[in-house]
DSSP file (Angstrom, degrees, kcal/mol; ACC not computed):
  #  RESIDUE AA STRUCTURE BP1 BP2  ACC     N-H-->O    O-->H-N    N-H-->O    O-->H-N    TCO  KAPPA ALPHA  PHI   PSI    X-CA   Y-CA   Z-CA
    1    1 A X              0   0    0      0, 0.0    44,-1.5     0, 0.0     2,-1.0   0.000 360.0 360.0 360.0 128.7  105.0  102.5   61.0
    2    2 A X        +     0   0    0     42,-0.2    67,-5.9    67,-0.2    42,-0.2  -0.545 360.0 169.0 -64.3 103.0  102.7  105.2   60.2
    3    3 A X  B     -A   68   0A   0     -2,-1.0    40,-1.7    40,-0.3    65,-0.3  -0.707  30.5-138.8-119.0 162.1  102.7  108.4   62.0
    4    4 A X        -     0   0    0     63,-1.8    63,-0.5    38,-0.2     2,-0.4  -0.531  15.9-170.8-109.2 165.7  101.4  111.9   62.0
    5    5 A X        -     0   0    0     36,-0.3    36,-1.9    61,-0.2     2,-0.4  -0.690  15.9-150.6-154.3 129.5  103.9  115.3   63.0
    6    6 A X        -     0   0    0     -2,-0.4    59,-1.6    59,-0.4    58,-0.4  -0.743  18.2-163.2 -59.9 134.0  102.1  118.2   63.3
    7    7 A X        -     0   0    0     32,-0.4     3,-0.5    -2,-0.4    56,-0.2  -0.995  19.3-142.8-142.8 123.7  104.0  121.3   62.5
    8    8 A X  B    S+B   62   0B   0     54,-2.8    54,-1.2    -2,-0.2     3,-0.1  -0.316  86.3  37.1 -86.3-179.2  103.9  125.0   62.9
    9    9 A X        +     0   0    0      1,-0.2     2,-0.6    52,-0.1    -1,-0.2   0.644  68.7 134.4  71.3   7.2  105.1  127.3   60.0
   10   10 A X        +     0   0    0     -3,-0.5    29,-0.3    26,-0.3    -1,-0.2  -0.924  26.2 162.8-133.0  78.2  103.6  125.1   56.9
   11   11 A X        -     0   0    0     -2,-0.6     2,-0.3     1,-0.2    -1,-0.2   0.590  47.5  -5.0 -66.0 -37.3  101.9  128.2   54.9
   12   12 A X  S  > S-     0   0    0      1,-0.2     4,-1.7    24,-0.0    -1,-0.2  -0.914  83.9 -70.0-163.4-178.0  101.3  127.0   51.6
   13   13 A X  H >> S+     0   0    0     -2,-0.3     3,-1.7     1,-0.2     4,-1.1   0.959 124.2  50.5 -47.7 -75.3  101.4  124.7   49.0
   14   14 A X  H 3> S+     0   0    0      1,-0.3     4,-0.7     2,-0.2    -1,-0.2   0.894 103.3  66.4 -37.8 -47.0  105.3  125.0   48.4
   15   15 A X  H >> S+     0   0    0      2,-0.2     4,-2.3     1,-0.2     3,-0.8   0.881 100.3  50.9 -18.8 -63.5  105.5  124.5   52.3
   16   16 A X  H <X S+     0   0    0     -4,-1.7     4,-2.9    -3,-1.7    -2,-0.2   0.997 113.8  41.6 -58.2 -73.4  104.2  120.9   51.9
   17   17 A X  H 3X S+     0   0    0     -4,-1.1     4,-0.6     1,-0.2    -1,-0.2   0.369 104.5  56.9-115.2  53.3  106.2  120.0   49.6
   18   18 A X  H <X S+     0   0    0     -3,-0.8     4,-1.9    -4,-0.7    -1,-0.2   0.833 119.5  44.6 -78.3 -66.2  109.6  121.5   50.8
   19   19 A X  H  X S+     0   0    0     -4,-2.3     4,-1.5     2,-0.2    -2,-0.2   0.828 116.7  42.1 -56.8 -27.8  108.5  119.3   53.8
   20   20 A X  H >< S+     0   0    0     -4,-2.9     3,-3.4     2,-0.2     4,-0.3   0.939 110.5  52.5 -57.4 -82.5  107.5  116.3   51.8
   21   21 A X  H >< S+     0   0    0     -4,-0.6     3,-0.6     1,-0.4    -2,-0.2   0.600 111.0  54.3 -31.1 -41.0  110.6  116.3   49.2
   22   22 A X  H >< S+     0   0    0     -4,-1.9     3,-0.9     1,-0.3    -1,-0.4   0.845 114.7  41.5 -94.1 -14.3  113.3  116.4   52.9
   23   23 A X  T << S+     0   0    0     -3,-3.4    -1,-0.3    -4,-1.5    -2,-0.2   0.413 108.5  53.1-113.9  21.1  111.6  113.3   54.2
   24   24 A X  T <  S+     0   0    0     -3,-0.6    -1,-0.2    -4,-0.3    -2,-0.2   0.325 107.0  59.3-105.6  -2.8  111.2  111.2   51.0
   25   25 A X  S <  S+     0   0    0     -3,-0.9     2,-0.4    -5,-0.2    -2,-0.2   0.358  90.1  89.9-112.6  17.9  115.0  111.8   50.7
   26   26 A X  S >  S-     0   0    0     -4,-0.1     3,-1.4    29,-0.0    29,-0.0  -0.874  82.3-118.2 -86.0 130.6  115.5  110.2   54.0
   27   27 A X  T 3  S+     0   0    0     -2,-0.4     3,-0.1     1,-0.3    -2,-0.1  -0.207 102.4  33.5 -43.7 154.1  116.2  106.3   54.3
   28   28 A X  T 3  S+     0   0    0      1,-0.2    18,-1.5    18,-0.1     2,-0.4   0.163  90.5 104.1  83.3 -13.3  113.9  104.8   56.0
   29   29 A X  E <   +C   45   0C   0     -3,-1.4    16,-0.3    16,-0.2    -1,-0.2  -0.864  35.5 172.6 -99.9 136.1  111.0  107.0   55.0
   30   30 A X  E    S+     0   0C   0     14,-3.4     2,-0.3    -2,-0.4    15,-0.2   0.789  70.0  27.1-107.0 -35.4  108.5  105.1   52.1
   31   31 A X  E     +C   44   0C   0     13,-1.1    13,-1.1    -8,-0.1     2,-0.3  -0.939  55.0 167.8-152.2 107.8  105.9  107.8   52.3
   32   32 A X  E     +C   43   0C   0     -2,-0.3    11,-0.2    11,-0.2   -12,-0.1  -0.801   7.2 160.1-119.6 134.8  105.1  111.7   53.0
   33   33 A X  E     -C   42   0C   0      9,-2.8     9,-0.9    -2,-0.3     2,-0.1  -0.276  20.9-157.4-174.1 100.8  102.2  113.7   52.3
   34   34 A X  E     -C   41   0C   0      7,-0.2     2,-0.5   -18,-0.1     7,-0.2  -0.389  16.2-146.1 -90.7 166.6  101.5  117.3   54.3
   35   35 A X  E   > -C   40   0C   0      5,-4.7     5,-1.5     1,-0.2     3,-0.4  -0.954  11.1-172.9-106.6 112.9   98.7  118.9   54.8
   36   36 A X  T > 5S+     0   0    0     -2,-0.5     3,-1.2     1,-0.2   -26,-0.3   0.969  86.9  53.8 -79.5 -60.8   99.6  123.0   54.7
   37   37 A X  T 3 5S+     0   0    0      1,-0.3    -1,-0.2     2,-0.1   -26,-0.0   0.337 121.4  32.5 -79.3  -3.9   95.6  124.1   55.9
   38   38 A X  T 3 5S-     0   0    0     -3,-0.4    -1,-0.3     2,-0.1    -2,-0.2   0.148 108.1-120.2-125.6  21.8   95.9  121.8   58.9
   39   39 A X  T < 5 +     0   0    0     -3,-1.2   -32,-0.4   -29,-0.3     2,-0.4   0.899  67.1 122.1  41.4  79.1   99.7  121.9   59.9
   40   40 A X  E   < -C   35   0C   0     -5,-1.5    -5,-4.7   -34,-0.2     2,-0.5  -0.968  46.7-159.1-171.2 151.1  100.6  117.9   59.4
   41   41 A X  E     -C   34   0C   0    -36,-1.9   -36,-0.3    -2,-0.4     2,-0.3  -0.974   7.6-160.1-100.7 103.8  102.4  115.4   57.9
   42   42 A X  E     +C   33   0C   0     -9,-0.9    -9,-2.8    -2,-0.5     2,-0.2  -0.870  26.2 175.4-116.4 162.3  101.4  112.0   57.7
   43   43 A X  E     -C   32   0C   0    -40,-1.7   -40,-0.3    -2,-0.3    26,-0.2  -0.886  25.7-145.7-152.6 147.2  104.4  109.8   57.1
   44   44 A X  E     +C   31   0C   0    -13,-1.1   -14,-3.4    -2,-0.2   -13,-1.1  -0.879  48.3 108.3-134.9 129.8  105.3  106.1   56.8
   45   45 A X  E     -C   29   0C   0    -44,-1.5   -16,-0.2   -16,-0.3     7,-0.1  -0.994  61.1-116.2-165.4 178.9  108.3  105.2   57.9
   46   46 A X  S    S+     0   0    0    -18,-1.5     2,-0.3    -2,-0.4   -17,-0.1   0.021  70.2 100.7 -97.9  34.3  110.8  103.5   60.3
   47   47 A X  S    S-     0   0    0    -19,-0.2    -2,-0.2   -46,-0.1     2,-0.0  -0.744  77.8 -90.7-102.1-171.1  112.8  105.9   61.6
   48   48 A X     >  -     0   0    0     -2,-0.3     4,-1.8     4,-0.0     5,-0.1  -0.107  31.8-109.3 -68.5 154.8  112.1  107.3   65.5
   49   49 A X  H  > S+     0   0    0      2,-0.2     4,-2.8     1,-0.2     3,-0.4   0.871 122.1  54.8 -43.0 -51.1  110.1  110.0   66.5
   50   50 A X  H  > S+     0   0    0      1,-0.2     4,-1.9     2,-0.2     5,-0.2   0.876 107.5  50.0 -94.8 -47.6  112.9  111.9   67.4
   51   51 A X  H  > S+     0   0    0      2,-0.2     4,-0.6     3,-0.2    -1,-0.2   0.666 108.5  54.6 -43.5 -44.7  114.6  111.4   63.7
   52   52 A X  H >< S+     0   0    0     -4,-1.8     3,-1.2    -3,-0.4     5,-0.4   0.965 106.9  50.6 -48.2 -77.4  111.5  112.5   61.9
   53   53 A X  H >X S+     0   0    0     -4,-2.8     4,-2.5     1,-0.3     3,-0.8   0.746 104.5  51.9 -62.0 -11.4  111.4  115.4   63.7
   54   54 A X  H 3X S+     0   0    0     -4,-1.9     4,-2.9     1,-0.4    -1,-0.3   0.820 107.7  58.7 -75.4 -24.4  115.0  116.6   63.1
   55   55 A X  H << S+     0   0    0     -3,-1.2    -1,-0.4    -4,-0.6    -2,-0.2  -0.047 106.8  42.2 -96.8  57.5  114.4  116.1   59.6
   56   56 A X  H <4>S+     0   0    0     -3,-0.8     5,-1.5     5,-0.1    -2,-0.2  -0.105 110.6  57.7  -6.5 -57.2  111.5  118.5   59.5
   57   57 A X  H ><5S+     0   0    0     -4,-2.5     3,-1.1    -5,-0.4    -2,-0.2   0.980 107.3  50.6 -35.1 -65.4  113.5  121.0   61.8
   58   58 A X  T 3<5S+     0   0    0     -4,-2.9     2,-1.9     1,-0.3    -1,-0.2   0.918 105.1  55.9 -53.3 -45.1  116.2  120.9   58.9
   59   59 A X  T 3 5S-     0   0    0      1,-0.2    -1,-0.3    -5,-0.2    -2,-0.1   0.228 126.9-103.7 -82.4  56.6  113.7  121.6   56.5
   60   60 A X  T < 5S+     0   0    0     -2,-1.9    -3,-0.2    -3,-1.1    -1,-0.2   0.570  78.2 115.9  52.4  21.3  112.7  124.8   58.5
   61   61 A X      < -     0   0    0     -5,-1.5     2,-0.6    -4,-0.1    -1,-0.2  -0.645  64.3-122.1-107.6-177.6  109.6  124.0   60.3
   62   62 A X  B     -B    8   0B   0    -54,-1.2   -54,-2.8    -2,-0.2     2,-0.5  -0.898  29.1-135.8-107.7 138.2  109.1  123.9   64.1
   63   63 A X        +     0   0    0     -2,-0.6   -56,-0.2   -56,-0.2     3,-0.1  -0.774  23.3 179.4 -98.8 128.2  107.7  120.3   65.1
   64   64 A X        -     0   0    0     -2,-0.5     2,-0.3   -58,-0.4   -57,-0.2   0.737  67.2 -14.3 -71.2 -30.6  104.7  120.4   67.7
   65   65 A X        -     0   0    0    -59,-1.6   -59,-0.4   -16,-0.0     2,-0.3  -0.987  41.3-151.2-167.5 144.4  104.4  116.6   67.8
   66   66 A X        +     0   0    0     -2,-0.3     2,-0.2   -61,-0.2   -61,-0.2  -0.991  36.5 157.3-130.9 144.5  105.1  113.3   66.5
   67   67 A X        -     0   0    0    -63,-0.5   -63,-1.8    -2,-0.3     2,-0.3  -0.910  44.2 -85.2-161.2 170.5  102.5  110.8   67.2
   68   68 A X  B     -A    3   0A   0    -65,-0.3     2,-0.4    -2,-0.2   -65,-0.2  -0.721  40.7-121.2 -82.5 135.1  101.1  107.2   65.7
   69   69 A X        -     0   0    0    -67,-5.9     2,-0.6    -2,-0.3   -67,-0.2  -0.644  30.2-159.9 -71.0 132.6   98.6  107.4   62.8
   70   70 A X        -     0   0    0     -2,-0.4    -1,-0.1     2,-0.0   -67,-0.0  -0.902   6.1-159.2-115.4 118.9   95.2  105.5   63.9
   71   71 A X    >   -     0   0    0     -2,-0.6     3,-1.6     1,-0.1    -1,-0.0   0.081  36.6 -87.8 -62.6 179.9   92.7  104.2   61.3
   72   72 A X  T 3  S+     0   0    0      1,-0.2    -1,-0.1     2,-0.1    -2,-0.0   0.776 129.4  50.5 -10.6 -59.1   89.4  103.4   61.5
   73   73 A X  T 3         0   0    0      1,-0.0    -1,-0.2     0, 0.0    -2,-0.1  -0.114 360.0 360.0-119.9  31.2   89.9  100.1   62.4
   74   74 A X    <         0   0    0     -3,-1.6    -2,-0.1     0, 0.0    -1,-0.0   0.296 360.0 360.0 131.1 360.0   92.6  101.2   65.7
């Protein structure tokens, strides 16, 4: 499933991909890519909201939100 996490603390470039790098080494995650200048994450994978966000926590940010990504077309 594709989802978004908006994140406080995600300053620069290295930021991103501190955050990227801990959730591509999680099972269950196929895809990471933040965005530092808009505080977000977009992820696909199958773990839980709750699971995403502890692994963000670990990598030292604070998570505002976990929510579903919606396309275009819903």
């Amino acid at each position: 499933m594709k989802k978004v996490i908006e994140v406080e603390g995600m300053c620069c470039k290295r930021c991103a991909e501190r955050a990227e790098k801990k959730l591509l080494l999680s099972d269950g995650v196929s895809g990471a890519h933040a965005n530092f200048k808009k505080g977000v994450i977009f992820v696909e994978a199958a773990l839980s909201d709750a699971e995403l966000a502890a692994c963000v926590e670990a990598a030292g940010f604070k998570v505002r939100e976990v929510r579903p990504r919606k396309g275009i077309f819903g």
